[in-house]
N, C-alpha and C positions, 0 to 999 in steps of 0.2 A: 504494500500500500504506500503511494506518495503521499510524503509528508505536507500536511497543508489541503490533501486534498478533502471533498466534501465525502459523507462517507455514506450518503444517498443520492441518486439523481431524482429528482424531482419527479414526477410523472406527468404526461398530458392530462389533464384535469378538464374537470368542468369551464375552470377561468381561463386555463390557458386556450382553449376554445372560444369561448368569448370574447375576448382578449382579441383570437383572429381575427372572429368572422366582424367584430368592429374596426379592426384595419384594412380587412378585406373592403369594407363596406367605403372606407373612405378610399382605399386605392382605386375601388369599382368607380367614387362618384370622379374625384381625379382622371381616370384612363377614358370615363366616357366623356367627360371633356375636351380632351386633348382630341380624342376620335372624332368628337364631331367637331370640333374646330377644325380638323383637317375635312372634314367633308368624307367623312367614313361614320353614319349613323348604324350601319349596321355590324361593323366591328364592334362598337361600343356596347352593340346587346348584346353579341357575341362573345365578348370580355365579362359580359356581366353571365353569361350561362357556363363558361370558365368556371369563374370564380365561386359561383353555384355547384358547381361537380364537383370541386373541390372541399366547399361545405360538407356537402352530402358524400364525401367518400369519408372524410375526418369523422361526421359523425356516428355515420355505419362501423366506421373500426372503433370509435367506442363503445356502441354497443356491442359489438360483436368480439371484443376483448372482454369486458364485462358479462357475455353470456357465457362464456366456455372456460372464465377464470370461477363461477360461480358453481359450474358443474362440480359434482367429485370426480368424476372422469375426464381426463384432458384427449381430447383429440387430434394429433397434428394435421392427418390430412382431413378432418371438413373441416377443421379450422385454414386450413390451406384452399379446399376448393373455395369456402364460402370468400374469401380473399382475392382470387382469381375472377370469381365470376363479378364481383364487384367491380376490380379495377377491368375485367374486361368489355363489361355494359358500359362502363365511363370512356372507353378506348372506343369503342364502337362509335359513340354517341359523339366525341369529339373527329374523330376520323370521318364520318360521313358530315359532319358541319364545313370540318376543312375542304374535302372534296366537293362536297353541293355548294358551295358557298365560297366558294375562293373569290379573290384572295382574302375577304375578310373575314373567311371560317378559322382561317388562324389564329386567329383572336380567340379564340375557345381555347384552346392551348396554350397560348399567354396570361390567361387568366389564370389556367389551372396551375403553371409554373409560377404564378406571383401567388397564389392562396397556398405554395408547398411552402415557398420562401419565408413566408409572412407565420405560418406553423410553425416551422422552425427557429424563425428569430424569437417567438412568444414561447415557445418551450425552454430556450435558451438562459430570460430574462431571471429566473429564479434564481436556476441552475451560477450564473455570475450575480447576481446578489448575494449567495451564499458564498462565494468564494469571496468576495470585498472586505467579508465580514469576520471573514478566517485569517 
């Protein structure tokens, strides 16, 4: 064990969710901004059904962490299908936006890369408070 270091990580919580989807929420009114200032209105819903997928995958892996952590029996693979089939409804759903919708179906993937980013900075934020503090 390194010294200094925290001797728990935090977990994705309830706030740290929260926490997201209200940066997401300000990223989403930001990026539809800029989208439609540039004359790209449908990017900008397109950003916004991103960032939406993105919600909705975080919050399905909550639950879906929380049902099979509360089992007694742990299962790896339907905990692996039920994972797969998730991110691959999400992959379908942003793949046909990008294809039927180009170019600004790529916005659905931009969105969903700034709602991963904006998870991970908010999961982070504990995690170095607790080290400031050490």
């Amino acid at each position: 064990m390194i010294l200094g270091a925290p001797t728990m990580v935090p977990p994705v919580n309830r706030r740290t969710l929260r926490r997201t989807l209200v940066w997401a929420a300000v990223a989403g009114v930001l990026g539809a901004a800029v989208a439609i200032w540039f004359g790209q209105p449908l990017a900008a819903l397109l950003g916004w059904v991103g960032l939406g997928l993105g919600a909705f995958n975080a919050r399905m892996a909550q639950v879906s962490v929380a049902r099979y952590s509360d089992r007694g029996e742990f299962s790896k693979g339907r905990f692996a299908i039920s994972v797969l089939g998730r991110l691959g409804v999400i992959t379908v759903i942003a793949l046909g936006c990008a294809v039927l919708l180009r170019p600004a179906g790529l916005a659905v993937f931009a969105g969903l890369a700034v709602f991963q980013l904006l998870t991970i900075v908010s999961a982070m934020l504990p995690l170095v408070k607790e080290i400031r503090q050490s």
